[in-house]
N, C-alpha and C positions, 0 to 999 in steps of 0.2 A: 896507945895514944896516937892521935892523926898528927900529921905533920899543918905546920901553919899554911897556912896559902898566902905566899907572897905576890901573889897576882889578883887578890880579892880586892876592892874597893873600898877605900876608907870612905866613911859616910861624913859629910860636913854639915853643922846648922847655920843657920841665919844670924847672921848677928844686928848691927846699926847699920842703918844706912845714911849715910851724908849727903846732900846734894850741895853745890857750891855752885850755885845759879847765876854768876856776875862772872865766869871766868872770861878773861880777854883770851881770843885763840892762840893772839901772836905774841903777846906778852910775857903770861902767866906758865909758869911750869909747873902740870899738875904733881909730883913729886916737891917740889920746894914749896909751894901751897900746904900740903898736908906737915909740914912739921909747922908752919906761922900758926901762932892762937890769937891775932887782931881781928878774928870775928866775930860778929855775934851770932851765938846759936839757938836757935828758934826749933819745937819741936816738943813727940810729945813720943812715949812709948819707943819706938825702933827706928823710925822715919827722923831727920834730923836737916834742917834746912841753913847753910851757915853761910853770912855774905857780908861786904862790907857793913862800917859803923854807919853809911852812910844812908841816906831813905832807900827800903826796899823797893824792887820794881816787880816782884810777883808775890803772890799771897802763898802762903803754907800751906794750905788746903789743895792746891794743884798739885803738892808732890803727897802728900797723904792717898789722895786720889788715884793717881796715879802709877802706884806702886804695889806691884805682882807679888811680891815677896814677903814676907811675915816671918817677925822673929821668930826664934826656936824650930820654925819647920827644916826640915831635911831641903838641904839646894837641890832645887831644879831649874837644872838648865832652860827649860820654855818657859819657867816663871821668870828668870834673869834677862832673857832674850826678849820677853814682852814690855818688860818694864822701860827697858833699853829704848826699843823699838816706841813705843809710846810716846818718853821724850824726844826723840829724833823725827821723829812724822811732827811736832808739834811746831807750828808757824815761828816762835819766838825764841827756838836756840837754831845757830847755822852748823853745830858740832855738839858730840855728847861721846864724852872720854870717860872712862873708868877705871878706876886702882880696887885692888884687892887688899886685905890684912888678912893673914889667919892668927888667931889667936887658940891655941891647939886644935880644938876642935868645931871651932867658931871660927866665920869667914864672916870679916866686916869689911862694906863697899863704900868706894867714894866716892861719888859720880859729878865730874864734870862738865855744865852746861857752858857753852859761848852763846851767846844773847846773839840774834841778827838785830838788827836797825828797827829801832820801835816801828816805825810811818815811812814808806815810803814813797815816793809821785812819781808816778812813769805818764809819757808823754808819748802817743803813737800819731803818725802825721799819715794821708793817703789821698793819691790823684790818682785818677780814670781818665779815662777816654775811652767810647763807645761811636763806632762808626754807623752809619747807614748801614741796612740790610735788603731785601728784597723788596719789602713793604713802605718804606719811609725813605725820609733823605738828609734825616736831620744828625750834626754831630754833636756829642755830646760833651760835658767837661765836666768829671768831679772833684769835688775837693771837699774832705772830712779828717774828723779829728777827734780820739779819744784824750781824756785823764782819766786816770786811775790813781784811787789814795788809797793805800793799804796801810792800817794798824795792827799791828800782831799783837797784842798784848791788851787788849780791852778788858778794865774791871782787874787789872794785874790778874786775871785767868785764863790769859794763854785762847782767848777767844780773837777770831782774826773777823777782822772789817774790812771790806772794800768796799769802797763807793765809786762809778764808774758817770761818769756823764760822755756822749756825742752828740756830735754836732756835724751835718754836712749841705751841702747845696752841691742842685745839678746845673747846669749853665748851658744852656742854647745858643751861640755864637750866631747861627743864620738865619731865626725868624724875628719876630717883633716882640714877642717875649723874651728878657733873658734869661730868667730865673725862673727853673722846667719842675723843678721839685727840690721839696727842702725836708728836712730829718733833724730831729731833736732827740734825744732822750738821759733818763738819769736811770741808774741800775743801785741796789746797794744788797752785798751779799752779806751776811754773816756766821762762822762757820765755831760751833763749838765745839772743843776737843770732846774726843768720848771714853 
């Protein structure tokens, strides 16, 4: 009779997966979270989506989607690490924390999302100065100016929007012209998880 191997690898399966997509970063203690039952749980098969009573702000379908892992199969590690990675690359959490349960031979996850700031407006402000060179004589004065509005969460699917407009003018101080050239434009990205 061989002797056991104590050095062999216990094999674990998949068990539920939890997301808890409303966690406050600074707030919330993901340990004292998983003993509360004031949420509601949303879900269907192994995937399980639980968040306040209050209106959701992502749809259930983004974490189905999203998720590498499948009950009953044997854990792997690049299937946990993509899933992981997937949330965390996604415009609309600024953090993505995770607890473990084994239940003997069942490993069930509970994954922590911190939401970032649905909209945000960033403001970039910029002056020039362009002096005469060999050719001309004329000096020059810019002044331009971006906004940017960025939505992370369009269609509660974690689809991010930017809409970008500038604006600038050039100013001639020394001829009869003042105003040497002018620049408009509006930009809008939109970028969908994949």
């Amino acid at each position: 009779e061989l002797p056991v191997d104590t050095a062999a690898l216990k094999l674990y399966y998949i068990g539920n997966i939890f997301y808890y997509p409303e966690t406050n970063a600074t707030a919330d203690i993901p340990d004292s979270l998983l003993a509360q039952n004031n949420f509601r749980q949303i879900g269907s098969q192994s995937v399980f989506m639980k968040h306040p009573f209050e209106k959701r702000r992502f749809r259930f379908r983004l974490f189905r989607q999203h998720t590498y892992m499948m009950k009953g199969s044997i854990y792997n590690e690049r299937d946990f690490y993509r899933t992981i990675n997937s949330f965390s690359q996604m415009g609309p959490w600024q953090q993505v924390d995770i607890r473990d349960s084994v239940r003997q031979d069942t490993v069930d996850f509970h994954v922590f999302l911190s939401p970032n700031p649905k909209a945000t407006v960033k403001f970039d402000f910029e002056l020039t100065r362009s002096t005469a060179d060999f050719s001309s004589s004329t000096n020059l004065f810019g002044i331009g100016g971006n906004t940017t509005f960025l939505h992370r969460n369009v269609l509660k699917r974690a689809i991010q929007s930017a809409t970008t407009a500038r604006a600038g003018v050039e100013l001639n101080f020394e001829g009869d012209n003042l105003f040497q050239t002018g620049q408009a434009g509006l930009g809008q990205m939109v970028s969908f998880p994949n």
